[in-house]
N, C-alpha and C positions, 0 to 999 in steps of 0.2 A: 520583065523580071518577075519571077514568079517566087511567091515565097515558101519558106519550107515550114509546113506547122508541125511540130510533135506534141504527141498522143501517146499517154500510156495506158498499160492493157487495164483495163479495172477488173477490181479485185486482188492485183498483186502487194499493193501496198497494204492492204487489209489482212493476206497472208503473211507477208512479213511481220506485220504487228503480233500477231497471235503467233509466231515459228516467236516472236523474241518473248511475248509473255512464257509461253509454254519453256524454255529455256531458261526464265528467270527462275520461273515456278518450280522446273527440277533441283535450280540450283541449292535454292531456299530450302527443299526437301532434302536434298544431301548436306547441307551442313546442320539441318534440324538432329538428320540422322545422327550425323558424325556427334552433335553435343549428348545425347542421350546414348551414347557408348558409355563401357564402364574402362573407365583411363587405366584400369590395374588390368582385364583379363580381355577386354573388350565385350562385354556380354552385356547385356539388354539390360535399361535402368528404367525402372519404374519409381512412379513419385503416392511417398505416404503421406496423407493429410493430415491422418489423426494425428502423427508426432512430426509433421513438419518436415520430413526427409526424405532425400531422395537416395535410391538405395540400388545396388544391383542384384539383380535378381539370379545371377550365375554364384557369385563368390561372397553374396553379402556386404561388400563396402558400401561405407557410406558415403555417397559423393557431397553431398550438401546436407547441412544440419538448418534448425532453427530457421525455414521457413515461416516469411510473412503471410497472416490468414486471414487475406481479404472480404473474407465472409461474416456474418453476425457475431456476437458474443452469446449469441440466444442460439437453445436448442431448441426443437422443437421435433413432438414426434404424432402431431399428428397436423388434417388440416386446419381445423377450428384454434387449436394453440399458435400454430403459425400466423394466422389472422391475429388474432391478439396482441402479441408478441411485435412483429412486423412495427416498422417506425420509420420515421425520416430525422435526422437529427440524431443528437446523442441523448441517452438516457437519463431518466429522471435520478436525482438524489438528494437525501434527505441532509444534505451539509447544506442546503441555500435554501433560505426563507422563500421563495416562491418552487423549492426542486429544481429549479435552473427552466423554467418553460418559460420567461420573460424574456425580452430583449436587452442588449447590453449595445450603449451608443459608444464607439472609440474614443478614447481623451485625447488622442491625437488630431490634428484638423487636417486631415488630410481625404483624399479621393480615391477610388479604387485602384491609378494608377500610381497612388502616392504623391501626388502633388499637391500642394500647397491650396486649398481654399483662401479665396479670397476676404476681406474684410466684413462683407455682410452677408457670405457664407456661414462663416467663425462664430458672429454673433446670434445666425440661426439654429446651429448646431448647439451653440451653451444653453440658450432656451429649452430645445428637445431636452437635454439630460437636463434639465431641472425638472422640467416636467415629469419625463420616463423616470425620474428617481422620486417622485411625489408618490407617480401611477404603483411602482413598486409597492410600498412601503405605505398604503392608505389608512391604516390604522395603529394604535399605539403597539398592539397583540401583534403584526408581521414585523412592527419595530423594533422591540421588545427580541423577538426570534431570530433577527437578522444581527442583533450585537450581540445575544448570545453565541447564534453558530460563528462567527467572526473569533468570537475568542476561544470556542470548543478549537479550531482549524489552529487558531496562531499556536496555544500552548501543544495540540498535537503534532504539532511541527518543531517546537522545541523538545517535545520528549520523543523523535524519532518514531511514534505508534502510526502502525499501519492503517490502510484507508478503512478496513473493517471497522476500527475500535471507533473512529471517528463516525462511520456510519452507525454505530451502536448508539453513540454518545447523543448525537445528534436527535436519536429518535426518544432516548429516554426525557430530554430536555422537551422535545414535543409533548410528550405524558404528560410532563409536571406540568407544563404549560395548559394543557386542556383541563386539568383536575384541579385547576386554582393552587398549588401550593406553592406558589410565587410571593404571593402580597407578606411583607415583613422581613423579606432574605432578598439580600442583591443577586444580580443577573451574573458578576462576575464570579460570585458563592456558588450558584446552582450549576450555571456550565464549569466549574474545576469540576464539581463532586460526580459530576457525567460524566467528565470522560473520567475519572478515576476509577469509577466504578465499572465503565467499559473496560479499561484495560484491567481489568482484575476478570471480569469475562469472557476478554476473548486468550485469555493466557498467557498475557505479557505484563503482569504485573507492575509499577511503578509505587518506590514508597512513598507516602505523606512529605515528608522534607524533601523530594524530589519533585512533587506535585506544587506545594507550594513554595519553591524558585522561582518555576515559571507563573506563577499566579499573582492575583492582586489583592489578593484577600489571604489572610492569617490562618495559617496551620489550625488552630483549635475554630475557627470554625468553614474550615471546610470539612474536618471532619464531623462536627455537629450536624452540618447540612446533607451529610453525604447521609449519615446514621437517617434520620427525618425523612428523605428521597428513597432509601432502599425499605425501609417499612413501608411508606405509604403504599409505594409501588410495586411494592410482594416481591423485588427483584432477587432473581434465584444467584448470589453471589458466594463461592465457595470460599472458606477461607483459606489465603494469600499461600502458595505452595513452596517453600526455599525454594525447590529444584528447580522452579520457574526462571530462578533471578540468577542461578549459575552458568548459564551459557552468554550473559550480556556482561556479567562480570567478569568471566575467562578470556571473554574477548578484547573487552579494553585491557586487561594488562598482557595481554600477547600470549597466553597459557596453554599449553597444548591440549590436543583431544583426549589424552590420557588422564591429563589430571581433570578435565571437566567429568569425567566418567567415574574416577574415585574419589571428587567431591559430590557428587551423588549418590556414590558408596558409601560415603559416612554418612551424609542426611537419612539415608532409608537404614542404617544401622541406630540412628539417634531416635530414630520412629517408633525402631522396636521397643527401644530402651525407655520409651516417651521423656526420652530431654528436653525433644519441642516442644510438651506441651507449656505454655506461658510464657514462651519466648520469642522475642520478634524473629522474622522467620527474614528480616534482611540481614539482622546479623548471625541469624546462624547460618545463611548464605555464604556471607564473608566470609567466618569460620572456616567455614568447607574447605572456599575454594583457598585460603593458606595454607592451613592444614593438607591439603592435596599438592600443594606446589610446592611443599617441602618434602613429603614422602615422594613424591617423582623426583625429587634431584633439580626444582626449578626453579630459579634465582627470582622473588620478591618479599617486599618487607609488608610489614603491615603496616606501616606509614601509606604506602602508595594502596593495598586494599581498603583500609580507611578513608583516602580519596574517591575512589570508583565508586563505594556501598557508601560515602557519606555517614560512616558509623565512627564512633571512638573507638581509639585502642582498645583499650579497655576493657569494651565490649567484647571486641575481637579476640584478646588476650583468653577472656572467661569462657566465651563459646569455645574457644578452641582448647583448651583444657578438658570440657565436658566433652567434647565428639570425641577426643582420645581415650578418654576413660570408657563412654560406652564401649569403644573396640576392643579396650581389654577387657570390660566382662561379657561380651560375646567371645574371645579367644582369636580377634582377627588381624590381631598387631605381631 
């Protein structure tokens, strides 16, 4: 009985494999094709980086907007800046007492896959963060800097001001910190009067009675410290602009874009007139924006503008008498 072996040819299987890549490979390249068609004309889409979009290059549409950019948030335009630049990790900033270049141990006890650390795991890990928080924070001067930026961050978070003013803040409180004009003024005095005086330079102004709500220290002396901090430190702070404070006001009471535009119309007719000068420039804000929501036809009282600006009637009542007067001696009523 003889038996029958088979044998097959070699190399056929070898060609099959590469006949089905090569046929994978096509396929992948025609539906690559097919997605890079323009869905309106069918014509060829190319992708823009600088704005994020992908766009077609026959008829203009836009297929995709607001692309994620994988890339640095660093330019760079040559080699040597590139080298410099260049990092692992996220960037340094001046809101955390060591710029964030420390380590930070989870309060969680848990493992990379999330499970549960055992018992004398738990008790290894609370050690480390006693320690790592010692290692942090090794002298009075980084302890001192880390309750300060803590509460620069919390009350900028209660007054909505963006990461800038907080980086401004942060670094002004650095100065006074290096120039000794710390000793005889609390730490929660000097970080209100920073970032107050950050948000007055990056253009988003906050008034005093709004500064200290969120604060823990007394209106008359954060503005004493704030007065003391900006002399020492030669800080170039322009004084407080209404127009600044009309577009946060028009927007808590729901006001249209017309009357934010002719409450800036009366402030710069009141400039001419110098009405502003000697007057708080929150209520002649207020002012405005009443005053403008009544000449557009737009239902609010000054009970509810006396909420948002935190000003009395009053106030309101007299600024807004005087912005109407200036326009009828410029002839614009």
């Amino acid at each position: 009985m003889s038996e029958r072996i088979w044998t097959k040819k070699p190399g056929v299987s070898d060609r099959n494999q590469e006949r089905t890549s090569q046929q994978d490979e096509n396929q992948q390249e025609s539906q690559k094709g097919d997605t890079l068609k323009c869905p309106e004309c069918g014509g060829h889409v190319v992708t823009d980086d600088e704005h994020g979009e992908t766009v077609c290059n026959d008829c203009g549409l836009v297929v995709t907007a607001d692309s994620v950019d994988r890339g640095p948030e660093w330019r760079a335009f040559d080699a040597r800046e590139k080298d410099e630049k260049s990092r692992v990790g996220a960037p340094t900033t001046n809101t955390m007492h060591d710029k964030g270049l420390s380590t930070n141990i989870d309060w969680r006890d848990r493992d990379a896959y999330g499970n549960s650390l055992g018992a004398r795991q738990r008790q290894k890990m609370q050690r480390l963060r006693k320690w790592n928080e010692r290692f942090r924070t090794r002298d009075s001067k980084e302890r001192n800097l880390k309750q300060a930026l803590g509460e620069i961050d919390r009350m900028a978070s209660a007054l909505g001001l963006p990461e800038n003013v907080r980086e401004t803040a942060s670094v002004i409180y650095r100065r006074a910190l290096d120039d000794d004009l710390l000793p005889g003024r609390s730490i929660e005095g000097v970080a209100t009067s920073c970032t107050y005086a950050a948000a007055r330079m990056a253009g988003v102004p906050r008034s005093l009675d709004e500064i200290s709500e969120v604060s823990r220290v007394e209106k008359s002396e954060v503005a004493r410290t704030y007065r003391y901090i900006a002399r020492e430190l030669s800080l170039e702070v322009k004084p407080a602009d209404p127009e600044q404070y009309v577009p946060r006001f028009a927007s808590e009471l729901g006001l249209s874009d017309e009357s934010k535009m002719r409450a800036r119309q009366l402030l710069k007719n009141a400039k001419e007139k110098g009405v502003h000068s000697g007057k708080s420039p929150v209520g002649l804000a207020a002012a405005a924006v009443y005053a403008a929501a009544l000449l557009t036809n737009e239902k609010t009282t000054q009970a509810a503008v006396s909420d948002v600006a935190d000003i009395s009637e009053v106030t309101i009542r007299n600024r807004y008498h005087e912005l109407l007067e200036a326009e009828d001696n410029l002839g614009l009523v």
